[in-house]
N, C-alpha and C positions, 0 to 999 in steps of 0.2 A: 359426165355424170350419167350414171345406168338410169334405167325405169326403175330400180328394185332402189335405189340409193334415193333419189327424189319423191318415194312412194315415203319411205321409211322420211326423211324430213319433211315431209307434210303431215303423217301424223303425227313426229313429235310437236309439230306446232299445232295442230289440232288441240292435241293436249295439253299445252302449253297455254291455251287459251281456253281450254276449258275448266283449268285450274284456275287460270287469273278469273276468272266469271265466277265459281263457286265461292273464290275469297272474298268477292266482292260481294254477294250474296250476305255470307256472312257477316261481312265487316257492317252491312243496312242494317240484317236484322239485330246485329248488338249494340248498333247505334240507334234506333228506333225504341230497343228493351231498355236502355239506358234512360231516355225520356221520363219512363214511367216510373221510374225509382224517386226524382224527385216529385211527385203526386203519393208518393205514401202517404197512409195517414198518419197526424201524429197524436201521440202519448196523450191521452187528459186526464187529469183525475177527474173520478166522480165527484166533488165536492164542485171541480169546474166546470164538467159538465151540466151541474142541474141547475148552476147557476147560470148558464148560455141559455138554459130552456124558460128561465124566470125572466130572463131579457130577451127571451122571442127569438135568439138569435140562430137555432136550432132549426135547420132545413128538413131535414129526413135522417129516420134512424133505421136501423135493423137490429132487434135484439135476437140473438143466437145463446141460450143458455146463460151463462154470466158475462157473456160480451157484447157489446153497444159498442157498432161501428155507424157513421155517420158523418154526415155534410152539415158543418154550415151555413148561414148564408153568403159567406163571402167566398163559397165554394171550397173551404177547406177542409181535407176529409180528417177524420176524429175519429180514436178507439179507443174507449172505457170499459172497466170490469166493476160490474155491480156487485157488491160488499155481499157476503151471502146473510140471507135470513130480510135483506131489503126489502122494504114494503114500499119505501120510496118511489122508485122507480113505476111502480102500475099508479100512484099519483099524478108522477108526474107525466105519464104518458098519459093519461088519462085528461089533463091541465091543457097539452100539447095539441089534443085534438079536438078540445073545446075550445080553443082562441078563433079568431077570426084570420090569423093567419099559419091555417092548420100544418099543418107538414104532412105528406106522404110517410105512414108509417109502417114497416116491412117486417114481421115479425117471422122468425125461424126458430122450428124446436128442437132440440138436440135429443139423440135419442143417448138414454142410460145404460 
């Protein structure tokens, strides 16, 4: 076998392993993003979310426009859509940061 023949199958194997590395790469990081899929929040109605907030059971919210994404305390993450024309909602957030076991509450404004 030449130098030009043994040059040429060391870089195919070069390359051959710098492939298998990049699949591997890939194949972490879509097994890692997979993880996070089941930590979505789920679905609440507003009717069951202010009642989680009457039973204290409400960690921290973030209101963004008419959406209320959220933890509660048993670390489960939560997203509600506040009913428009709601007056509820500055109640009961209002209720939330009066208790004694207040929540962190994150509030974001949406622009129009």
């Amino acid at each position: 076998m030449g130098h030009r023949e043994r040059t040429a199958l060391n870089n195919l194997r070069n390359l051959a392993l710098w492939i298998l590395i990049a699949l591997l790469l890939v194949l972490l990081f879509n097994l890692f993003q997979g993880s996070n899929k089941s930590a979505q929040a789920q679905q609440l109605s507003y009717t069951a979310f202010t009642q989680e907030v009457v039973k204290g059971n409400v960690q921290k919210i973030t209101l963004s426009g008419d959406e209320v994404k959220g933890e509660l305390r048993n670390n489960t993450q939560f997203v509600t859509m506040v009913p428009p024309n709601d007056q509820t909602m500055w109640t009961t957030s209002r209720s939330m940061m009066s208790t004694s076991r207040s929540p962190s509450l994150t509030m974001a404004c949406r622009r129009s």
